[in-house]
PyMOL CGO cylinders between C-alpha atoms (Angstrom):
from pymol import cmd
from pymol.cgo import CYLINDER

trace = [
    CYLINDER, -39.37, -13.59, -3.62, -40.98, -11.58, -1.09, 0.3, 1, 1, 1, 1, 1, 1,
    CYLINDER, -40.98, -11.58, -1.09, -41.80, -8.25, -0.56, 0.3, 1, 1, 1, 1, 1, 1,
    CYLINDER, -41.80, -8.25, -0.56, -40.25, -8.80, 3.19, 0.3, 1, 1, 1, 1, 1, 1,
    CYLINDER, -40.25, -8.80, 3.19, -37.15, -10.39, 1.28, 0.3, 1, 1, 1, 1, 1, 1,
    CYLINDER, -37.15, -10.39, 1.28, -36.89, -7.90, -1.34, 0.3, 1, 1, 1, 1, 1, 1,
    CYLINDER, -36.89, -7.90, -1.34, -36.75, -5.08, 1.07, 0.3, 1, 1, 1, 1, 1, 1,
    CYLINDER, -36.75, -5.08, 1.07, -34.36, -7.01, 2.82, 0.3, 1, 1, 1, 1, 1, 1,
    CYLINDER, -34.36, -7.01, 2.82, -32.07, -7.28, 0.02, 0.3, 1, 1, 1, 1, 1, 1,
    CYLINDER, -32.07, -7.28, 0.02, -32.45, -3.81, -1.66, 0.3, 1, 1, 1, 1, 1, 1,
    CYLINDER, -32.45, -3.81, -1.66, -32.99, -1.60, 1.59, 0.3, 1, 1, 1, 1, 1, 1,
    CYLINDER, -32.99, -1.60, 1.59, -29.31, 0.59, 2.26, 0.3, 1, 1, 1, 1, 1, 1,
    CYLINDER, -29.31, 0.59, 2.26, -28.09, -0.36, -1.55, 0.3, 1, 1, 1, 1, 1, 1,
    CYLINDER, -28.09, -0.36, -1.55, -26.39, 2.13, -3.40, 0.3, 1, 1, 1, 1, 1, 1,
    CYLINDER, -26.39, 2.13, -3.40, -27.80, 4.32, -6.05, 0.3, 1, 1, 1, 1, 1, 1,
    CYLINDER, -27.80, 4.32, -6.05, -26.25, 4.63, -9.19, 0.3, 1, 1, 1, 1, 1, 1,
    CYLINDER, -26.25, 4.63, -9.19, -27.54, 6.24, -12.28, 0.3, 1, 1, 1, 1, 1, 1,
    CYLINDER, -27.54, 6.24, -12.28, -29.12, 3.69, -14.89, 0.3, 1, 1, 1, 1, 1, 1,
    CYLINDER, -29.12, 3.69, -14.89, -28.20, 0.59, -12.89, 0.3, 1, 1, 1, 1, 1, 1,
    CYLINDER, -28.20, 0.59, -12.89, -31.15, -2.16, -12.23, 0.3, 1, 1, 1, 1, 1, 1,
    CYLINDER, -31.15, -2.16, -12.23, -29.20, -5.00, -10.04, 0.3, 1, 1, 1, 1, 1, 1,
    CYLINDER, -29.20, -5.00, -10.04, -29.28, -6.14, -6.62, 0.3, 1, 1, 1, 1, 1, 1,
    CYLINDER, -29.28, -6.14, -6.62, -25.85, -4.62, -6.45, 0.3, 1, 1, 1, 1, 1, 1,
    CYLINDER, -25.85, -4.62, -6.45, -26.74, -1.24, -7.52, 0.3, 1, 1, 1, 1, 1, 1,
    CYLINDER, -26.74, -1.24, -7.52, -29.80, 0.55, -8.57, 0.3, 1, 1, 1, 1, 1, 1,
    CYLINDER, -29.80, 0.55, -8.57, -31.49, 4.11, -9.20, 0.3, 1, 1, 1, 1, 1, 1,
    CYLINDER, -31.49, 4.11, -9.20, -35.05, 4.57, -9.34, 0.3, 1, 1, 1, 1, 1, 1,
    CYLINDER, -35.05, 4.57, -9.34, -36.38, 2.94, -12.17, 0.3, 1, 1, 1, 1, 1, 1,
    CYLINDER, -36.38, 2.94, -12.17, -34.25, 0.17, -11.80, 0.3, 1, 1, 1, 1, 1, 1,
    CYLINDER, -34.25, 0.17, -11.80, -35.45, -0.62, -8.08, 0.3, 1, 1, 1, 1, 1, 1,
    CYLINDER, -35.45, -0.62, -8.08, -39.09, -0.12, -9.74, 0.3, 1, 1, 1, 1, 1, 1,
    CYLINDER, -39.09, -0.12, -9.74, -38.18, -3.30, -12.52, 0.3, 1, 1, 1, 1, 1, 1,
    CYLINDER, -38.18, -3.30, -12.52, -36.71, -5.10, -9.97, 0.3, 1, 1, 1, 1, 1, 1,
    CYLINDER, -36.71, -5.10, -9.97, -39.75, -5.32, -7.65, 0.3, 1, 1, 1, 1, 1, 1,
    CYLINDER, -39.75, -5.32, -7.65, -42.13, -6.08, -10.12, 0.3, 1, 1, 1, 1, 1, 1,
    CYLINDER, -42.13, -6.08, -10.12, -39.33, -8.86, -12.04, 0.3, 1, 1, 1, 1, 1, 1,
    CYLINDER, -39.33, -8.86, -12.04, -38.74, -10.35, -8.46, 0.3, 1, 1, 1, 1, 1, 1,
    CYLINDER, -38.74, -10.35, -8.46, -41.75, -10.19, -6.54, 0.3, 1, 1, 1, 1, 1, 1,
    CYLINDER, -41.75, -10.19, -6.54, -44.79, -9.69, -8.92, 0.3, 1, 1, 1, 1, 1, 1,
    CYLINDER, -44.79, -9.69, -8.92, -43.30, -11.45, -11.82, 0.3, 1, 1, 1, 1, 1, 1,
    CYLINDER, -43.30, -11.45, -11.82, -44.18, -9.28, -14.54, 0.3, 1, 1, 1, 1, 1, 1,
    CYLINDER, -44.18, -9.28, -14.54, -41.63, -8.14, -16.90, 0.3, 1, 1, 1, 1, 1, 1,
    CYLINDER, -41.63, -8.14, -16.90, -42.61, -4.43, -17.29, 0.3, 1, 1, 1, 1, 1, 1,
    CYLINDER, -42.61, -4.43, -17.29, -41.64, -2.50, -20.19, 0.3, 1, 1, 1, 1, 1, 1,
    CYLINDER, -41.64, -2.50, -20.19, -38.27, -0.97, -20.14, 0.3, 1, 1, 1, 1, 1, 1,
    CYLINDER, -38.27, -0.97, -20.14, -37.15, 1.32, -22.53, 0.3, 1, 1, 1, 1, 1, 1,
    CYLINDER, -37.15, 1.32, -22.53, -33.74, 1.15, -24.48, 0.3, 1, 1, 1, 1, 1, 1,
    CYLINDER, -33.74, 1.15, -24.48, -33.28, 4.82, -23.84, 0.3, 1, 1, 1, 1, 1, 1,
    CYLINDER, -33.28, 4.82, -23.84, -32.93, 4.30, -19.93, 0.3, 1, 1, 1, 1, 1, 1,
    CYLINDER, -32.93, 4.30, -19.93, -29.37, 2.31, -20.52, 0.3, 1, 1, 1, 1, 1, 1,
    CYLINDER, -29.37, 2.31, -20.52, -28.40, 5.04, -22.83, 0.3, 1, 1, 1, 1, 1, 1,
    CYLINDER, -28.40, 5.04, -22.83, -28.92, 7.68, -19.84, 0.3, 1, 1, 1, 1, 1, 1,
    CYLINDER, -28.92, 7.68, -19.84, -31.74, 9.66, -21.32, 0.3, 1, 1, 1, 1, 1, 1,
    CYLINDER, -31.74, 9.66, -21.32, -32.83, 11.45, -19.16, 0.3, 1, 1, 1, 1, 1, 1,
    CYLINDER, -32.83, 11.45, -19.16, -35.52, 10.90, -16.22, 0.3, 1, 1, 1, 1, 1, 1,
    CYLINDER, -35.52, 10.90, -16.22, -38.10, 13.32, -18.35, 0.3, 1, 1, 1, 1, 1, 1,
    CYLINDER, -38.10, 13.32, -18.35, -37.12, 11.64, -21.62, 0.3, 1, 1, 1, 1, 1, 1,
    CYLINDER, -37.12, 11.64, -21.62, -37.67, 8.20, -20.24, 0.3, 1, 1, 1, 1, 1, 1,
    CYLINDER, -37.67, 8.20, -20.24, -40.81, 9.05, -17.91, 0.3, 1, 1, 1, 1, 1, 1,
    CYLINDER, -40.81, 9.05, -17.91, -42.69, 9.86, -21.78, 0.3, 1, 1, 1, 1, 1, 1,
    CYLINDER, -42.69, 9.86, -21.78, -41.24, 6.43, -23.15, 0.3, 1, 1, 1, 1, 1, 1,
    CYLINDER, -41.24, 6.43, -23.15, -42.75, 4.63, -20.48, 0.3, 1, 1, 1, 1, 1, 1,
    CYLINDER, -42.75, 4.63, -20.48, -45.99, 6.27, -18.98, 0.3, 1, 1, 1, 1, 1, 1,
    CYLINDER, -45.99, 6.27, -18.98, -48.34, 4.94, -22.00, 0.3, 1, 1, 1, 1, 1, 1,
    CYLINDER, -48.34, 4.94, -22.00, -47.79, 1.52, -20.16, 0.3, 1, 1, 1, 1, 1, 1,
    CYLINDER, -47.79, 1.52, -20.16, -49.27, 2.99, -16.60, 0.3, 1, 1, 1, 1, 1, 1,
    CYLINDER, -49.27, 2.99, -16.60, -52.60, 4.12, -15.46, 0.3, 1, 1, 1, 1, 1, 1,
    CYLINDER, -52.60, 4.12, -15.46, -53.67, 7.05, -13.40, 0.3, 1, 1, 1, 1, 1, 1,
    CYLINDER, -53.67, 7.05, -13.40, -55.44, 6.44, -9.41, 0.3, 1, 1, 1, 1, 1, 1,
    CYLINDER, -55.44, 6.44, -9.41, -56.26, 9.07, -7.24, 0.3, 1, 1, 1, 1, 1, 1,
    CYLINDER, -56.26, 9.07, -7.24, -54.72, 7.32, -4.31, 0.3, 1, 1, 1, 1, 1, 1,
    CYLINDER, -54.72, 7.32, -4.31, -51.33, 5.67, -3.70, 0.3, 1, 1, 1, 1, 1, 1,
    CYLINDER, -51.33, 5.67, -3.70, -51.88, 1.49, -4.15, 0.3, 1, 1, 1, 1, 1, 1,
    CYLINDER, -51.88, 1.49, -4.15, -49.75, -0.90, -2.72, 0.3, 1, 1, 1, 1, 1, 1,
    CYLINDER, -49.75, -0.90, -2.72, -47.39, -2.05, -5.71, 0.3, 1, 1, 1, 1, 1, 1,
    CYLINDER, -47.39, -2.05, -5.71, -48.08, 0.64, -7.25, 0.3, 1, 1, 1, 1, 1, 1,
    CYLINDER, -48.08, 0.64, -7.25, -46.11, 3.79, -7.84, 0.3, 1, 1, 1, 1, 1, 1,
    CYLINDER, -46.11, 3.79, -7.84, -45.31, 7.37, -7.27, 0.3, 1, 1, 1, 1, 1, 1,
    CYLINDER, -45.31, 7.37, -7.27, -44.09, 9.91, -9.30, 0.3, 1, 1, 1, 1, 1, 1,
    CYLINDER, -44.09, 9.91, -9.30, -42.53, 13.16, -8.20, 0.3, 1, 1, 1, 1, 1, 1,
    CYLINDER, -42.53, 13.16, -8.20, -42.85, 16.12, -9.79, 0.3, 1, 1, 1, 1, 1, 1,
    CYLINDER, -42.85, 16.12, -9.79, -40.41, 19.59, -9.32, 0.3, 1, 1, 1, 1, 1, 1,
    CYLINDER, -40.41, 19.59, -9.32, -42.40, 22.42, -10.51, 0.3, 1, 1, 1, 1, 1, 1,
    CYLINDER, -42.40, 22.42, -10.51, -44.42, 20.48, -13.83, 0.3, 1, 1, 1, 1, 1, 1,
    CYLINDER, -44.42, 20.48, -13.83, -41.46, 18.24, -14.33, 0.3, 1, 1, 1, 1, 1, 1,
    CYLINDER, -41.46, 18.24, -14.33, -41.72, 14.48, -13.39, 0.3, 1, 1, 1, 1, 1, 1,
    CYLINDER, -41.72, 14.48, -13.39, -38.22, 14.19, -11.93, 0.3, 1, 1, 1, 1, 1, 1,
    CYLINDER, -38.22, 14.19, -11.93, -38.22, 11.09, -9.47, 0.3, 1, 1, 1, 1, 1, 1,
    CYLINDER, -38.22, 11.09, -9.47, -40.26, 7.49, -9.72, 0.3, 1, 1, 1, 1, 1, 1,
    CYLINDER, -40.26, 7.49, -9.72, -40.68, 4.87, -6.48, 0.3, 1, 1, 1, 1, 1, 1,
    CYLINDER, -40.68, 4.87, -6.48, -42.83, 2.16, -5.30, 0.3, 1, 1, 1, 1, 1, 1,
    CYLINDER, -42.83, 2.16, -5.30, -45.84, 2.39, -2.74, 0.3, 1, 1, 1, 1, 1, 1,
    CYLINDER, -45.84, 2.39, -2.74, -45.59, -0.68, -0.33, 0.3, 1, 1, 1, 1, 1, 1,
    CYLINDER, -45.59, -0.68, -0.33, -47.76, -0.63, 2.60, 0.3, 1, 1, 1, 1, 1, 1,
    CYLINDER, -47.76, -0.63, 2.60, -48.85, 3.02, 2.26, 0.3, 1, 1, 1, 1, 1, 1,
    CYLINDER, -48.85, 3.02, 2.26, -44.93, 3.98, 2.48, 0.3, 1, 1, 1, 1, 1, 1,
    CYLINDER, -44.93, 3.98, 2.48, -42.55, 5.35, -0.51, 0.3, 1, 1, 1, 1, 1, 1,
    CYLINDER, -42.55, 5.35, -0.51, -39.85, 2.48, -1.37, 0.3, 1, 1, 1, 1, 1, 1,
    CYLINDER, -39.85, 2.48, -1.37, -37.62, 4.38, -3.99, 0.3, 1, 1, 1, 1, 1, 1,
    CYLINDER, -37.62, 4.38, -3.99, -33.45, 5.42, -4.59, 0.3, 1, 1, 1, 1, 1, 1,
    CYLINDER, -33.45, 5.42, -4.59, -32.54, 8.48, -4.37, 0.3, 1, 1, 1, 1, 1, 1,
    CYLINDER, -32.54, 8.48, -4.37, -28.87, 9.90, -5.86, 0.3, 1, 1, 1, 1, 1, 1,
    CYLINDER, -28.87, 9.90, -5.86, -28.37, 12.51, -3.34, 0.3, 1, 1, 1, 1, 1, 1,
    CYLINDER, -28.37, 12.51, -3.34, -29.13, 10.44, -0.37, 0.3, 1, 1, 1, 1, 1, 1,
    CYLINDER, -29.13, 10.44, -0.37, -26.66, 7.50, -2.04, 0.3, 1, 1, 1, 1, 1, 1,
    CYLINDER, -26.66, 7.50, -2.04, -28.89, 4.43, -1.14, 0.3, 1, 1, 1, 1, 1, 1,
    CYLINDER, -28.89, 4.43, -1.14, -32.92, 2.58, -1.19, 0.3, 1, 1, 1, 1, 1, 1,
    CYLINDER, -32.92, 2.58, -1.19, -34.68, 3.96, 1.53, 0.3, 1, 1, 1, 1, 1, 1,
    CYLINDER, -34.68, 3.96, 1.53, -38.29, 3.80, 3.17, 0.3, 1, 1, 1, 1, 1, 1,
    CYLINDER, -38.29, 3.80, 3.17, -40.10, 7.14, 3.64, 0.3, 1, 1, 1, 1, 1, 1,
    CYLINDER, -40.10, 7.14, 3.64, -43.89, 8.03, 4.49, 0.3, 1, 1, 1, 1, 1, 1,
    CYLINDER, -43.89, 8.03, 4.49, -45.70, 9.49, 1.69, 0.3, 1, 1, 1, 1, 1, 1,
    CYLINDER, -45.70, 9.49, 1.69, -45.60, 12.89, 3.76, 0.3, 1, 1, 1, 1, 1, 1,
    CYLINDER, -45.60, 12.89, 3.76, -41.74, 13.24, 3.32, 0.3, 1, 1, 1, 1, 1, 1,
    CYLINDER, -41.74, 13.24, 3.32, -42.06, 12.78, -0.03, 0.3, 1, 1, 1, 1, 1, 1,
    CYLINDER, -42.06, 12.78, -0.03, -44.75, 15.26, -0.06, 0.3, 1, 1, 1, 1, 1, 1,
    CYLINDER, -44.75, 15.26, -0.06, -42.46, 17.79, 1.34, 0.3, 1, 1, 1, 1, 1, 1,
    CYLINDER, -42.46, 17.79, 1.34, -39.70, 17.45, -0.84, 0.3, 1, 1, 1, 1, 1, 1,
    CYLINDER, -39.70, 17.45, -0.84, -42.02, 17.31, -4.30, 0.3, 1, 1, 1, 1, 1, 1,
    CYLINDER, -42.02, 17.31, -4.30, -44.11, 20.05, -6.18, 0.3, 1, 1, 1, 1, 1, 1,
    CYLINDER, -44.11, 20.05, -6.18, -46.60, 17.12, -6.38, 0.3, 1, 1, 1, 1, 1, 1,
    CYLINDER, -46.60, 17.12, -6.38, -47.39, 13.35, -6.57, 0.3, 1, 1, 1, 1, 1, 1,
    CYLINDER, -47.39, 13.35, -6.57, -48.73, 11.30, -9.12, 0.3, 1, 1, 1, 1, 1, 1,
    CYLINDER, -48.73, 11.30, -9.12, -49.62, 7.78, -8.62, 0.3, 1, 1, 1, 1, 1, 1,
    CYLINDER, -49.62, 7.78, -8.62, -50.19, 4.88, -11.18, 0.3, 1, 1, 1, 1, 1, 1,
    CYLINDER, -50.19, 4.88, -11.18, -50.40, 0.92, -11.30, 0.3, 1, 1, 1, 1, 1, 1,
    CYLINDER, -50.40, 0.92, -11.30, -48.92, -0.97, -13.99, 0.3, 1, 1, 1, 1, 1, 1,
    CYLINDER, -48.92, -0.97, -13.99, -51.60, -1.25, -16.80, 0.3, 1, 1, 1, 1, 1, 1,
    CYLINDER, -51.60, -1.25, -16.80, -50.01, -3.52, -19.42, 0.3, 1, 1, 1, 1, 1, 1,
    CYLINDER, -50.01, -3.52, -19.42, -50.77, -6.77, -18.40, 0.3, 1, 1, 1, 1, 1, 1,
]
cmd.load_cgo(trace, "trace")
């Protein structure tokens, strides 16, 4: 698949917590989609994401597998923070913020700047267990 046909096929889909399907999907699960679908690596997922830990609980579970860049890189991601909390996780395509958001119901595009805004801070990694 694409990156063009994935955001095709995930762009207006609803959130819902702990759900990772073309159907349905929060953050995380949009972020193991992408990288199933179009990168074809199999990232590590953590049993406690379908037992709804939560986001904090499941950020520690998984970070280990991720490594740190100053900059956003494409297929990479972002993490938000609220105060020193990581609290939201999304994909940097193209220099823009692919990610699912609960309150706003559905996948959405944003610049980096929006996300910016609405986060303490951001944090940005690329998938380091290959």
């Amino acid at each position: 698949m694409t990156t063009q046909d994935f955001l095709d096929k995930t762009i207006g889909k609803p959130w819902k917590n702990r759900s990772c399907t073309f159907d349905t999907m929060d953050c995380w699960g949009l972020v193991v989609l992408y990288y199933r679908h179009v990168l074809g690596i199999e990232i590590h997922h953590d049993a406690g994401y379908e037992s709804e830990t939560d986001f904090v609980t499941c950020y520690k579970n998984e970070v280990e597998f991720w490594e740190k860049v100053n900059q956003p890189e494409n297929n990479g991601i972002f993490i938000g923070y609220i105060g020193s909390k990581p609290a939201h996780i999304g994909l940097i395509i193209d220099g823009n913020a692919l990610h699912s958001r609960g309150e706003n119901g559905s996948v959405r595009m944003d610049r980096l700047i929006v996300l910016e805004r609405k986060f303490t801070k951001l944090e940005f990694m690329k998938y380091a267990n290959n």
